[in-house]
C-alpha positions, 0 to 999 in steps of 0.5 A, a space after each residue: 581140784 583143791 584151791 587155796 580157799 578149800 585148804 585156808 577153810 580147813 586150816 581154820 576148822 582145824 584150828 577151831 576144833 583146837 581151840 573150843 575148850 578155850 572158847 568161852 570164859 573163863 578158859 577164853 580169858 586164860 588163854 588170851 593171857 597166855 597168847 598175849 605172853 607168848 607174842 610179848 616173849 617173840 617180840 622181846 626175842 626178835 628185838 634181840 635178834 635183829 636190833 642193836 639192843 645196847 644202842 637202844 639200852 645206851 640211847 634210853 639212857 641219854 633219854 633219861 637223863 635228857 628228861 631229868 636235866 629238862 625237868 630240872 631246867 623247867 623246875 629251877 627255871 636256870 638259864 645256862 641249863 635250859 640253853 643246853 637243853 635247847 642245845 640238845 634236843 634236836 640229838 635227843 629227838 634224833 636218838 627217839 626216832 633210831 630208837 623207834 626204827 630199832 624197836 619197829 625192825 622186829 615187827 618185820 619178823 612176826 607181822 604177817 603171821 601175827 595178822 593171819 592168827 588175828 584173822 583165824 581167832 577174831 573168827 572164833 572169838 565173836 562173843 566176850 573172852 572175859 566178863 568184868 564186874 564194872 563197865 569200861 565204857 563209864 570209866 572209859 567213856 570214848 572207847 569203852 564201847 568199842 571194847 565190850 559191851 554190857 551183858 546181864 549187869 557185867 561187862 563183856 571184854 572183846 578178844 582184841 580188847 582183852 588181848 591188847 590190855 594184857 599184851 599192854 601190860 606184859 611187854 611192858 613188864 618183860 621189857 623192862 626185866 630184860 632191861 629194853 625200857 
């Protein structure tokens, strides 16, 4: 009889064979990019499905010019003004937390299938993705060692590392061409 076990070993041997011609870098450090786009792209689309998206357009707005009228407060050093930034920061600090519960509602949708696809490829990818030609862990000098590590005078990213950094960068960029930030 088959269990469980039998078939989830199957399914990833067959994923493994899927992915040996993105095993080693430089395909590896494409398709991690490409990975990293496509799970940005799901999670700006599940934000849109299940979040009021022009509340949290409306709310960062508030946000905004909160912070611009704080900064002025500060700079000009007014009185009247910095008493009604104190007047309203308990409903701007009430609009972040909407706005985080709003932005967090979509990580239900893609949570648990984002966590077996990391358990499947953090078993593929034990060696670097990509190699850098400067050392993370001089210019990052906390963290530079849990996200690489030095090899033949480069420096070897992780998958997680590499993955993260990019997902970084392009759910940033996407969110802010669909206008979520």
């Amino acid at each position: 009889m088959v269990g469980l076990g039998d078939l989830w070993n199957a399914f990833v041997s067959y994923i493994y064979e899927l992915l040996i011609p993105f095993k080693d870098p430089p395909m590896s450090a494409i398709f991690v990019v490409l990975l990293s786009g496509v799970i940005s792209i799901i999670s700006t689309l599940s934000t849109f499905l299940v979040s009021d998206v022009n509340r949290i357009r409306r709310y960062q707005r508030e946000i905004n010019r909160f912070n611009k009228m704080k900064q002025e407060a500060e700079k000009s050093g007014d009185r009247k003004l910095m008493a009604k930034v104190r007047r309203l920061e308990p409903a701007i600090a009430k609009k972040q937390s909407e706005i985080m519960g709003l932005r967090l509602k979509p990580l239900l949708i893609y949570m648990i299938p984002l966590i077996v696809l990391f358990a499947i490829l953090s078993g593929f990818y034990t060696e670097p993705v990509a190699y850098l030609p400067f050392d993370l862990s001089v210019w990052i000098p906390l963290f530079g060692e849990f996200l690489g590590s030095k090899t033949d005078g480069l420096f070897g990213i992780s998958f997680f590392a590499y993955y993260f950094i990019w997902s970084f960068f392009l759910s940033t960029l996407i969110n802010k061409i669909v206008g979520l930030t």
